[in-house]
C-alpha positions in Angstrom: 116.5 118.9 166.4 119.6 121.5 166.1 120.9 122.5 169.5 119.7 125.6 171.1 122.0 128.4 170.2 123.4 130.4 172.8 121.9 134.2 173.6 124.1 137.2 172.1 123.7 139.5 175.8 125.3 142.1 177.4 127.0 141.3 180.5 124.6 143.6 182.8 120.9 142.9 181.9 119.6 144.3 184.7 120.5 147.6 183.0 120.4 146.8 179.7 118.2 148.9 177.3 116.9 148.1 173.2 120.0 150.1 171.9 122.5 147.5 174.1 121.2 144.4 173.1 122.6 142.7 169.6 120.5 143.1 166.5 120.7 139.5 165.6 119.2 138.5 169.4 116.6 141.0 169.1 115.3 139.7 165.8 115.9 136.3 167.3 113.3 137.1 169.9 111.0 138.7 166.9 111.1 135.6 164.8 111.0 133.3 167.6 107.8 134.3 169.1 106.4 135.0 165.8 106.6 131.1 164.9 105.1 130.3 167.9 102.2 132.1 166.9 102.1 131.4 163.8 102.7 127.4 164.2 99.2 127.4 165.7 97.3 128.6 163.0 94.8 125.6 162.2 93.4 126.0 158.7 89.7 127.0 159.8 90.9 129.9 160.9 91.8 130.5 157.3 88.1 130.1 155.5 85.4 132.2 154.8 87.6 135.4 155.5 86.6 134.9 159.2 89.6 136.9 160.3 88.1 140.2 158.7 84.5 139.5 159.5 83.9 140.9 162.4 80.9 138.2 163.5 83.3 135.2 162.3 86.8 136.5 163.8 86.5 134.5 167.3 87.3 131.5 164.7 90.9 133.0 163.9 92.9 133.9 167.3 96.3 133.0 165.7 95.6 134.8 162.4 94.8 138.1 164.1 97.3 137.7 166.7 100.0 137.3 164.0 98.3 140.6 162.7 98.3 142.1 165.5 101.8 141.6 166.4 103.0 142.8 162.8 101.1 146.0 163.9 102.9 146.2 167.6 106.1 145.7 165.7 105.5 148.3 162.5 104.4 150.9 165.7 107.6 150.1 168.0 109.9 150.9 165.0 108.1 154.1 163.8 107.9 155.2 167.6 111.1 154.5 168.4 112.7 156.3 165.5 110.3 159.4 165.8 110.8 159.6 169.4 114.9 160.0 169.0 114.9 164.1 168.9 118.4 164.3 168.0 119.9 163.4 164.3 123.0 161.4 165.3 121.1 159.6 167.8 117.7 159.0 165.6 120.4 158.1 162.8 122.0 155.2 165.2 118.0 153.8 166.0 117.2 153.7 162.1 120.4 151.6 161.6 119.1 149.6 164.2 116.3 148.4 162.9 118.0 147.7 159.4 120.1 145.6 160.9 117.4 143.6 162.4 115.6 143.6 159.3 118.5 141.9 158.1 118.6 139.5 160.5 115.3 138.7 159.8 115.7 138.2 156.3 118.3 135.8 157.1 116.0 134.2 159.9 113.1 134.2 156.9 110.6 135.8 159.0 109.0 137.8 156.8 106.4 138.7 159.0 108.2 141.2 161.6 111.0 142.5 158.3 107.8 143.6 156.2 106.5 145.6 159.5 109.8 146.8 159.4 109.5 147.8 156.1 106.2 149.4 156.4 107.3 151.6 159.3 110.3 153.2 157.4 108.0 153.8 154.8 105.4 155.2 156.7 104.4 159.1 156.7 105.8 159.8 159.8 109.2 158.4 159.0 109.5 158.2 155.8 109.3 162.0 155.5 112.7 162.3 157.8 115.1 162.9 154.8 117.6 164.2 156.6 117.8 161.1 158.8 117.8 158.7 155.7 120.7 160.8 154.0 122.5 160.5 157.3 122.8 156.6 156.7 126.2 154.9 155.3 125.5 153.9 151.8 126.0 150.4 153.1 122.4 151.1 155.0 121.3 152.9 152.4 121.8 150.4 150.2 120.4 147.7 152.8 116.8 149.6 153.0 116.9 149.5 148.9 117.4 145.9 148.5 114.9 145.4 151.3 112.0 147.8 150.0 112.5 145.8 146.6 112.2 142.4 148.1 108.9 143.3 150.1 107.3 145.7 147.4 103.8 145.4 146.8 104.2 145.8 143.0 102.9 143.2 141.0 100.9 141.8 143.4 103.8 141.0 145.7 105.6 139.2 142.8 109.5 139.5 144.6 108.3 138.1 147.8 106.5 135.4 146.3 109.4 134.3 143.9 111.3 134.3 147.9 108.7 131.9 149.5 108.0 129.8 147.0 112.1 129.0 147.5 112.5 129.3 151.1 112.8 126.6 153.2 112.1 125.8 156.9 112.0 127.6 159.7 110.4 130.4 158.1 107.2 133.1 159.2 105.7 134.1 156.1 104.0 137.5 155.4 100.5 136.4 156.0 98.9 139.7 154.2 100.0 138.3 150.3 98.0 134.4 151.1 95.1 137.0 152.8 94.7 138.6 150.0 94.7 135.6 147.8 92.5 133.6 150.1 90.1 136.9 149.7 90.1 137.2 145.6 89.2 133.3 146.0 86.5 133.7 148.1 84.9 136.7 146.6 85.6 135.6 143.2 84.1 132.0 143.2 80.8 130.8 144.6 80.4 127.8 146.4 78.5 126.0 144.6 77.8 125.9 140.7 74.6 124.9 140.3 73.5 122.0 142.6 77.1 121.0 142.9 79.4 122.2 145.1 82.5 124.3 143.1 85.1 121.7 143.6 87.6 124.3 141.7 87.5 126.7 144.4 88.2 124.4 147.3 90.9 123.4 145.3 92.2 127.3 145.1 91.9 127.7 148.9 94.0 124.6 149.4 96.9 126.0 146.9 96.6 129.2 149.1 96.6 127.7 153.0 99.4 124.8 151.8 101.6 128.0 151.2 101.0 129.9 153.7 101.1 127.0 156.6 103.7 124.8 155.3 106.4 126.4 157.5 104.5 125.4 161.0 106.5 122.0 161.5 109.9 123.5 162.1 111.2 125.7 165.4 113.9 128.3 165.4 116.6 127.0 167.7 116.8 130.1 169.9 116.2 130.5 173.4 113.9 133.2 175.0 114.8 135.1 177.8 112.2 136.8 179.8 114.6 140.1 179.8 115.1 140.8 176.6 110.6 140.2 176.3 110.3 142.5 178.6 112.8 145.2 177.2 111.0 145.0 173.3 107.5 144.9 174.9 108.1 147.7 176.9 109.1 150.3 173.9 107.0 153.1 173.5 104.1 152.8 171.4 102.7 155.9 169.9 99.0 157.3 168.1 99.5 158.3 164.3 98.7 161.4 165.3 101.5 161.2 167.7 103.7 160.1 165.6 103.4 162.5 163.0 104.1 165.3 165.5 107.0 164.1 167.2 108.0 163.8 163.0 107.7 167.3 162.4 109.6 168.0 165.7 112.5 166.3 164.5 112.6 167.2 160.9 110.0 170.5 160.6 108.6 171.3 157.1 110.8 172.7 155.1 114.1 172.4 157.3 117.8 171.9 156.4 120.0 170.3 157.4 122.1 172.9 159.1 118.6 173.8 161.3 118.3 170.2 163.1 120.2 169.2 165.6 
């Protein structure tokens, strides 16, 4: 096992808030966590879309867990840039999160970058142009590369083409091998005839040996309890919410001379 590499911390944690603690620890802490919940996924969990059927979804803790925790991230990010009422400083939290995002890409958890992803895109945020045009081309350039590595077009065809190459330690994004797992289920019947439909087990099989052949190896990086505490403490906000706050910091039909 590689050796555990050392935390990237400021010297007073005590004090320490989101904005003081390195990118690369954060998304560290992300991706860390994420494996651990992801590492105990068990394949059951993974049949009979139990994890969307509300009578069947006690059979898949780690698969909605890992769903829920995309969903805590996406929200933290959208929150946290939407609740930043001044452009320079709402500018500095977007870069933030992009250069997490690249740390995760780097880290391969695709999990926490695509939440990410789906925040900046999201109604609330995405509709800040003035923040976006703030960014250094460098950033700009960044969220470009990383919107066309996560797009949903062709059927997730860029992310796939990154999996199918990636190698371990790795969190995949479970929502491309969900969808799958649900065309295969809906589209095949379980048994053809009186025979069972051999063919279709064998389709689920392609689809879970994808999606769970990352669980064997760790992240070496260490958790500390602080830097928990400081992520799951951001604020997390309504839709609703979130859309107001948006049009407080960028109202319809503002310039940018009319922000501050």
């Amino acid at each position: 096992m590689e050796e555990v590499l050392t935390p990237k911390l400021p010297k007073n944690m005590d004090t320490a808030t989101f904005m003081d603690i390195d990118a690369e620890e954060i998304a560290r802490h992300v991706a860390l966590t994420d494996h651990m919940v992801y590492s105990e996924i068990e394949p059951y969990e993974l049949q009979n879309q139990a994890w969307s059927r509300p009578q069947l979804k006690d059979r898949s803790p780690n698969v909605l867990e890992l769903i829920s925790k995309f969903n805590e991230f996406s929200n933290i990010t959208a929150s946290c840039i939407v609740s930043t009422p001044r452009l320079k400083e709402r500018i500095k939290v977007i870069k933030k999160f992009l250069k997490i995002a690249m740390f995760l890409r780097k880290m391969k958890d695709f999990n926490s970058l695509m939440a990410i992803i789906s925040a900046l895109n999201n109604s609330s945020v995405g509709r800040l142009k003035h923040s976006f045009a703030g960014l250094p081309k460098k950033y700009q350039k960044i969220l470009d590369d990383l919107r066309n590595e996560m797009s949903n077009q062709n059927s997730y065809k860029n992310l796939r083409d990154i999996l199918d190459s990636s190698s371990a330690p790795c969190v995949p994004f479970p929502g491309v091998y969900l969808t799958d797992l649900t065309f295969v289920e809906e589209g095949n019947g379980n048994m053809l005839g009186d025979l069972i439909n051999f063919r279709k087990r064998k389709l689920e099989y392609e689809v879970l040996t994808k999606l769970l052949r990352f669980k064997g190896t760790e992240y070496n990086f260490k958790l500390v309890s602080r830097v928990i505490q400081i992520i799951s403490s951001l604020k997390q906000l309504s839709e609703n919410e979130q859309y107001e706050r948006s049009l407080t910091c960028e109202p319809r039909n503002s310039t940018r001379r009319t922000i501050s």
